[in-house]
C-alpha positions in Angstrom: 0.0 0.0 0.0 1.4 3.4 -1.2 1.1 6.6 1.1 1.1 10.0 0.1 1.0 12.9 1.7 -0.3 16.5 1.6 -2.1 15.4 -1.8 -4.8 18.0 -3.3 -8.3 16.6 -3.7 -9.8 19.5 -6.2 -8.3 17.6 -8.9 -10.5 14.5 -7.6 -13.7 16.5 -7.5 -16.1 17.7 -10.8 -16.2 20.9 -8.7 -12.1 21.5 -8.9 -12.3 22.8 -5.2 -10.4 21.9 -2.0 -7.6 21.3 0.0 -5.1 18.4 0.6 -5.7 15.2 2.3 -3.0 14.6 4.7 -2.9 11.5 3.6 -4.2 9.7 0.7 -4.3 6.0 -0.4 -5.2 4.6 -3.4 -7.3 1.6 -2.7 -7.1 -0.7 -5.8 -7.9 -4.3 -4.6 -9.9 -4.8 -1.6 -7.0 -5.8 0.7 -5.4 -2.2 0.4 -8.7 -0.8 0.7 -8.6 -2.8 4.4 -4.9 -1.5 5.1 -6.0 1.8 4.8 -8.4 1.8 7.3 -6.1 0.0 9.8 -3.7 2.4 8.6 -5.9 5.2 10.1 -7.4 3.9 13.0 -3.6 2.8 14.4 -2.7 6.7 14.1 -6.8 7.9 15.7 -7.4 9.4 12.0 -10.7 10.5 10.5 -11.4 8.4 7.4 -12.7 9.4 3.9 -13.9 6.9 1.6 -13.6 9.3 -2.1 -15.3 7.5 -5.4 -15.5 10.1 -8.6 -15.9 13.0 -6.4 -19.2 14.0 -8.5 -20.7 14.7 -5.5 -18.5 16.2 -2.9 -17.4 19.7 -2.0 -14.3 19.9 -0.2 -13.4 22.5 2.1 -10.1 25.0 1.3 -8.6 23.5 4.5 -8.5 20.1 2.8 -9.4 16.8 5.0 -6.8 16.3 8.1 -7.4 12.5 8.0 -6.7 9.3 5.4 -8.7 9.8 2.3 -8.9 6.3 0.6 -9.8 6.6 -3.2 -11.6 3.9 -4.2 -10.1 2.3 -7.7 -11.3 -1.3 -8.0 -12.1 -2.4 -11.1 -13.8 -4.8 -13.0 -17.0 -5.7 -14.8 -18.4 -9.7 -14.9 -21.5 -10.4 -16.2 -23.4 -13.9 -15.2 -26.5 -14.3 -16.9 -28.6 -11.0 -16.1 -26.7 -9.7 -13.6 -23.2 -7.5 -13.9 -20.7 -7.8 -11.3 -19.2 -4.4 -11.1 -16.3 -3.3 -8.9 -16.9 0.1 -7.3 -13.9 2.1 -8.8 -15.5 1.2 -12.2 -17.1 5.0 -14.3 -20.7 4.2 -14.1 -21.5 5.8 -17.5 -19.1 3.7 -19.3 -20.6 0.8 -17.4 -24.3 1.7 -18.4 -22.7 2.1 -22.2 -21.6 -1.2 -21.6 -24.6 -2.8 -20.5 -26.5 -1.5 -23.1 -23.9 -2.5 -25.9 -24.4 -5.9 -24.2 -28.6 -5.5 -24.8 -29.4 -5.1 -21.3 -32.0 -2.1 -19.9 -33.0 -0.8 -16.8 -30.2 1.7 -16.3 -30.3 3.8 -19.4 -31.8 6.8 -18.4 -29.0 6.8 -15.8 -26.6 7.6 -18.7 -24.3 10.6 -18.5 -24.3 11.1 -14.5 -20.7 11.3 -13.2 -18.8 9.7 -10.4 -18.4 6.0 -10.1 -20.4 2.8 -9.6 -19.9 2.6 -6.0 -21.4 5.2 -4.9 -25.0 4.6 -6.7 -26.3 2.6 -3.9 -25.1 5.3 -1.6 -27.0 7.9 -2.5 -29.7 5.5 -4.3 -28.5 7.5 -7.5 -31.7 8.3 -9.7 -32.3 10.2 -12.7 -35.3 10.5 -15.7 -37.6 7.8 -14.4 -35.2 5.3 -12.9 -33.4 4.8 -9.5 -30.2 2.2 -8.9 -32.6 0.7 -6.6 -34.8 -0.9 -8.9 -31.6 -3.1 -10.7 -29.6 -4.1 -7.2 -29.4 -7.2 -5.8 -26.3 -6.9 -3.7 -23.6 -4.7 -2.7 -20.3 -6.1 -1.0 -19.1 -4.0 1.7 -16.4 -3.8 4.4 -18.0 -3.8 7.7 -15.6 -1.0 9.8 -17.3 -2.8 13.0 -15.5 -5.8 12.5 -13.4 -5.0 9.7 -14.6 -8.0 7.8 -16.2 -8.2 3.6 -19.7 -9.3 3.0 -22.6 -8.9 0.9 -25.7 -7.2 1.9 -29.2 -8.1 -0.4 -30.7 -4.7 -2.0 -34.1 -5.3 0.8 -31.6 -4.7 3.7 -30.2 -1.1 2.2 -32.9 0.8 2.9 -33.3 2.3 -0.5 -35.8 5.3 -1.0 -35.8 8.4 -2.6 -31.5 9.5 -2.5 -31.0 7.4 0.7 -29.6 4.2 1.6 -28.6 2.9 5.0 -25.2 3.6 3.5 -25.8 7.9 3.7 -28.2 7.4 6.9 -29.0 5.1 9.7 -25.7 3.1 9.0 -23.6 6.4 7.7 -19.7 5.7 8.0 -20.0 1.9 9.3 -19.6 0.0 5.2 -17.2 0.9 2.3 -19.2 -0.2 -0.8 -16.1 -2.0 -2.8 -19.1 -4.3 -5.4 -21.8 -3.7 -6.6 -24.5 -6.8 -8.6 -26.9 -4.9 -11.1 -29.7 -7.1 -11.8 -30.8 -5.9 -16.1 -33.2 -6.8 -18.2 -32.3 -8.5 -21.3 -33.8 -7.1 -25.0 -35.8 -4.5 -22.7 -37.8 -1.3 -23.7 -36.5 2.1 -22.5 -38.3 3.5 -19.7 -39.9 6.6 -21.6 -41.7 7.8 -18.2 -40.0 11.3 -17.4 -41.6 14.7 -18.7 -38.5 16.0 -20.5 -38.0 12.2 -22.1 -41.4 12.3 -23.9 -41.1 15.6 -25.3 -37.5 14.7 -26.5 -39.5 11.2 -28.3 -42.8 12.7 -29.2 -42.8 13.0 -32.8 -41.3 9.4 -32.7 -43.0 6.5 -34.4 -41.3 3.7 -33.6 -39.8 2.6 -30.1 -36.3 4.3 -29.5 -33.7 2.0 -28.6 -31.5 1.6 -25.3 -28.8 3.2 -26.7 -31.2 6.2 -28.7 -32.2 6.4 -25.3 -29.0 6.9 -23.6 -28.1 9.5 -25.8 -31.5 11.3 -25.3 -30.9 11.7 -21.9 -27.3 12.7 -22.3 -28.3 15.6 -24.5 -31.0 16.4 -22.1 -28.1 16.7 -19.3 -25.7 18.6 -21.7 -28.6 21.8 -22.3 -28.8 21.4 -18.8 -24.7 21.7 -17.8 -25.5 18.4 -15.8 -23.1 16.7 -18.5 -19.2 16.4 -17.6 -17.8 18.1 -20.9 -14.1 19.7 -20.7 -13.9 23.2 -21.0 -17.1 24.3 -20.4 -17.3 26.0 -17.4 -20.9 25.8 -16.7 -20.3 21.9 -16.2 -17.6 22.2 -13.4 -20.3 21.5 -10.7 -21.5 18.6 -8.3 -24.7 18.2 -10.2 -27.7 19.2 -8.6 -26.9 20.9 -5.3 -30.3 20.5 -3.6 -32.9 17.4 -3.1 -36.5 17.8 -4.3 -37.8 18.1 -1.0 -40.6 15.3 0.0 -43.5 17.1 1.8 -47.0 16.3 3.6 -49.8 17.2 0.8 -51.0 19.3 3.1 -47.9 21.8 3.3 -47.7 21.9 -0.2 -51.0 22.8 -0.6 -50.6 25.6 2.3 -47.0 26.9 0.0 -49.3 27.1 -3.2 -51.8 29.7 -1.6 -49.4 32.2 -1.1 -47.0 31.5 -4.0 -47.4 33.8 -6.8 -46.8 31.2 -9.7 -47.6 27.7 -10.1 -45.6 25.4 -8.5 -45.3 21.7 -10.2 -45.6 18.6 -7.7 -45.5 15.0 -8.1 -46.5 12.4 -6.2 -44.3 10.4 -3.7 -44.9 7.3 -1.8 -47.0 7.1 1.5 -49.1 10.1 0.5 -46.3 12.7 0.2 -45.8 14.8 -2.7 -42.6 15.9 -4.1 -41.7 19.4 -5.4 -39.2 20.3 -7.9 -36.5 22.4 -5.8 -35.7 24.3 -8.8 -38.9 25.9 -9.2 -38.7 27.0 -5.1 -35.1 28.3 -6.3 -36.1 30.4 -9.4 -39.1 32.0 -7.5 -37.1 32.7 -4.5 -35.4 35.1 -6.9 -32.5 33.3 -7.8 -31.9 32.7 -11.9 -29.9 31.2 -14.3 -26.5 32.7 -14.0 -26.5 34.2 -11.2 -23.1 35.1 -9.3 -21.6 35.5 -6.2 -18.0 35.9 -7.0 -16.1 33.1 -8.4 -19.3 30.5 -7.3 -22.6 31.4 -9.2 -25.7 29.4 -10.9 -25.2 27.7 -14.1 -26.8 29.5 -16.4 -28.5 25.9 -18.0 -30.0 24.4 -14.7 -30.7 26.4 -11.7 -29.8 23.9 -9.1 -26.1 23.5 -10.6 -23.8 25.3 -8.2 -21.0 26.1 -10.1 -17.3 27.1 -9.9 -17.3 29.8 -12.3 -13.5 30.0 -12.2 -11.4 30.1 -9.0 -13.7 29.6 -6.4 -13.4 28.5 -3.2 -14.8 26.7 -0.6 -16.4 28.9 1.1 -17.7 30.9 -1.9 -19.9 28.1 -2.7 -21.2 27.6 1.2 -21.7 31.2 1.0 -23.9 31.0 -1.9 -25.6 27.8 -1.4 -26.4 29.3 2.6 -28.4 32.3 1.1 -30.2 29.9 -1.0 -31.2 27.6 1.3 -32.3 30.9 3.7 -34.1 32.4 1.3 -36.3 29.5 0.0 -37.2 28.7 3.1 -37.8 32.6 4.3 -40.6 32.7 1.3 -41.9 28.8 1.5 -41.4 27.3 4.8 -39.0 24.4 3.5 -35.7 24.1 4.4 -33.6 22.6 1.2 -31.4 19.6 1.6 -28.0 19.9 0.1 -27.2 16.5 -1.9 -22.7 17.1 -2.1 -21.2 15.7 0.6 -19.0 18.1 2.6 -15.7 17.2 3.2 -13.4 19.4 5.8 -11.6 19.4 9.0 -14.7 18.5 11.1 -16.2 15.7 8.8 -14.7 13.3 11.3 -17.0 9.8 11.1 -15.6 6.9 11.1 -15.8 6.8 7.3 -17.5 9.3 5.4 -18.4 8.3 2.3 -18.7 10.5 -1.1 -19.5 9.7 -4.6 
């Protein structure tokens, strides 16, 4: 196992902010990923467990702990299901499964960061969640410091959370992942912005027509990785769609002075679009507060325009966050993990 020291993380992150890790591990088989943690808990370090960094903002101090980047690769496919190892890009692996004929992911296409951190964060996109294709995820258990394998019912899967981001935060480093696809399968065509893109369509659009729809659909909306464009140096969206009572939202509609869109959500909540609460709490495309601003294709992209810091972006996400919930009574989650000098569990996990 190779130590380095003092090594900068913005290169690591979409977002190209942050400090150095004071030390930093590169954990490409699963017995180096296991060194690393003894290799922390001998010297009483925090722990970072770092995947693609597509959904992490690090903090200009950098992390004072061991940051173990998770590079395990590998893709094996038995049957219907796809063995993937969690260092493994997850778009190339849904270009892969659908090169192979297999659905189910496809409208996951063109989302950053790595396969390991899809159960995580229950990754989800365009009509489909991770959690609808899993049927196991191999972890190490940091209680006993052993590997096993945990069936998709006992991760706790709903909308972006897992038992691995929650009630079991910083216990398991996801190292596998077993996608269960569907051979010869439809797209899922469900999402708003997919049937507009497909309406004067015919015929059934392939996987891979798909794929690409939904890439194009993130590109207009800077939600697409592309070099050189600065609007796309970002975490993705910034906040959840926040899950409320039906009754709230209907209270928020009565004194909102446009319509607000909703959808429904299980056990009789509805979910509302946090872009809309953004927009109308006065906050457009564009937008800028020094070097951190708003991309001007998706409101809820946070973006480093150039430059920015750390606490640029907590500075502009704060007075977000204050003012939606100053005009609509809802406080918005952030969905980037934050990374700094206090982020101290046992093993903090980020896409």
């Amino acid at each position: 196992m190779l130590v380095r020291e003092q090594v900068p993380l913005a290169p690591y992150t979409t977002l190209g902010i942050g400090g150095p890790a004071r030390w930093f591990v590169e954990g490409t088989d699963e017995e180096s990923v296991l060194e690393a943690v003894r290799f922390a808990r001998e010297r009483s370090l925090p722990l970072f467990v770092l995947g693609g960094g597509s959904n992490l903002l690090v903090s200009d101090e950098g992390f004072p702990g061991v940051v173990v980047r998770i590079a395990l690769m590998g893709i094996e496919q038995n049957g219907n299901v796809f063995r993937v190892a969690a260092g493994e890009n997850w778009d190339n692996f849904v270009t892969h499964a659908i090169v192979k004929g297999f659905g189910g992911i496809e409208c996951l296409a063109g989302i950053p960061g790595t396969a390991g951190g899809t159960p995580v964060q229950n990754v989800g996109a365009y009509g489909q969640e991770v959690s609808g294709t899993i049927a196991m995820v191999r972890v190490l258990d940091l209680n006993h410091l052993k590997y096993g394998e945990l069936p998709a019912a006992t991760c706790g899967f709903s909308y972006r959370r897992s038992i691995f981001n929650t009630t079991h935060r910083g216990r398991f480093v996801v190292t596998r992942i077993d996608y269960k696809l569907r051979n010869k399968a439809f797209p899922v065509l469900s999402y708003p912005d997919l049937k507009r893109y497909f309406r004067d369509r015919k015929d059934t659009p392939t996987l891979a027509e798909a794929a690409a729809a939904v890439r194009e659909i993130r590109h207009e909306k800077g939600m697409l990785l592309v070099e050189g464009e600065p609007d796309c140096r970002s975490a993705g969206s910034f906040f959840k769609n926040p899950v409320v009572p039906q009754a709230q939202y209907d209270a928020m509609v009565a004194k909102a002075s446009a319509p607000i869109p909703v959808f429904a959500a299980p056990r009789g909540m509805v979910k509302i679009p946090a872009a809309t609460l953004v927009e109308q709490a006065g906050f457009h495309k564009g937008f800028a507060m020094g070097a951190a601003g708003i991309s001007s294709r998706h409101t809820l992209a946070l973006i480093n325009r150039g430059g920015a810091t750390a606490a640029e972006v907590v500075a502009l996400r704060d007075l977000i966050a204050a003012t939606v919930e100053k005009r609509f009574g809802i406080r918005l989650e952030a969905e980037p993990v934050w990374l700094g000098p206090e982020a101290g569990t046992p093993a903090t996990t980020g896409r």
